[in-house]
N, C-alpha and C positions, 0 to 999 in steps of 0.2 A: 753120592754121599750115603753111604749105609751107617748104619748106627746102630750096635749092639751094644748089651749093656756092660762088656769086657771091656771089649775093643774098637774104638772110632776112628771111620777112616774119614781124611777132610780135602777136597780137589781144588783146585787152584789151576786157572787156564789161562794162558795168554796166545789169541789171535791176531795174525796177523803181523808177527814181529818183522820187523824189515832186518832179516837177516839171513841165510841161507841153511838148510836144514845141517846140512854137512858140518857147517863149525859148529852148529847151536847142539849136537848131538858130541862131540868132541868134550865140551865139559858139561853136560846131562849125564855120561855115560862115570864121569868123576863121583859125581854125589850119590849114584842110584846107590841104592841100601845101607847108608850110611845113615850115622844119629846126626837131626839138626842140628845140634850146638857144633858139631866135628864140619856138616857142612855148610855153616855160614863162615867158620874161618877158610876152609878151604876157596870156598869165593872169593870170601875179600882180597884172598894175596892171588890170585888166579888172573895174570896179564890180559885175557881174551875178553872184547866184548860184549861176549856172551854169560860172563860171570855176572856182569851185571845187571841185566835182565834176571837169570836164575835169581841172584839175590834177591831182587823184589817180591820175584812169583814166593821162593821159599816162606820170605814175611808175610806175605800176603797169606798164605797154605796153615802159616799159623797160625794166624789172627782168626783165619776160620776154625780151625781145631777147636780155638776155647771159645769161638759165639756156639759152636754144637752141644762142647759138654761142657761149660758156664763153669771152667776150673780153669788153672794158670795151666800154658804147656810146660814150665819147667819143670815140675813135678813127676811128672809121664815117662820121662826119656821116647820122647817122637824118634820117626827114623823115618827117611823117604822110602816108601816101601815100592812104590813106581814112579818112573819119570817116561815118561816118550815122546818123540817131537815129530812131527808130522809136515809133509812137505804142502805150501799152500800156491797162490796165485804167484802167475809173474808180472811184473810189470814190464812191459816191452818198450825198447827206445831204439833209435836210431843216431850214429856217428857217421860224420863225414869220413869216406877213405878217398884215398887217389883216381884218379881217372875217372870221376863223377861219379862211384859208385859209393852204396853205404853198409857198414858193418852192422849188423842187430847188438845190442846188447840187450842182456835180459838183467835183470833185478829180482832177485828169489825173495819170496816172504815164509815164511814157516808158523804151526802152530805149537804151543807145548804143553802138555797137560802133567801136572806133578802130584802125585797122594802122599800124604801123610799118615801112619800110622802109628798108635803109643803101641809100647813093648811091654809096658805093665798094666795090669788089669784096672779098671774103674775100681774096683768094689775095694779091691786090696789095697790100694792107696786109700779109702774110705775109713777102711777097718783101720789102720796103721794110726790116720789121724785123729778117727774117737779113742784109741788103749791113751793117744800122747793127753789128750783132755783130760781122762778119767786120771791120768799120774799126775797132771798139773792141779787140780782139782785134792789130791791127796793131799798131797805136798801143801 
């Protein structure tokens, strides 16, 4: 998590998902660079189970945004600035096949790491909202 006083980036991880890197990188590969608001719609209508995992982490990536800079994100226009998923543990099983022998099956888990970044400055949203005070104040 770095933290300048422009621009704040905010990470958000999920370990360990019981799902295989290969699909969970199918709709990761969807949202990278795109503005939050554009990709929480894109999730919600997105058929794969892996939408809905992203959509948590993405909530989740925001809620930390504004515990960082103690401001709302809607104001910012956030954008995912990186997403990447990383292949983890397998869990290992064993199926009956024919003539006493047995098939492995494996069960992939993956991890995914997602940042957030605003596209507009701290200060300048700052500046914007003391000129709207100082006019409400006139008026």
């Amino acid at each position: 998590m770095e933290q300048n006083q422009e621009f704040v980036t905010a990470v958000a991880k999920i370990k360990n998902c019981q799902m295989s890197a290969r699909k969970m990188r199918l709709v990761a590969n969807i949202i990278r660079g795109v503005e939050v608001e554009k990709a929480l719609g894109i999730l919600k209508y997105t058929k794969k189970e892996a939408a809905q995992w992203l959509d948590k982490l993405l909530t989740s990536a925001i809620a930390n945004w504004s515990v960082l800079t103690e401001e709302e994100a809607d104001d910012y226009q956030l954008e995912v600035s990186a997403i990447w998923v990383d292949q983890s543990s397998q869990l290992k099983r064993f199926r009956p096949a024919p003539h006493g022998r047995a098939h492995r099956i494996r069960k992939h888990f993956c991890h995914v790491t997602l940042q957030l970044t605003n596209k507009k400055p701290l200060e300048i949203v700052q500046e914007v909202e003391q000129e709207t005070e100082e006019l409400e104040e006139t008026e």
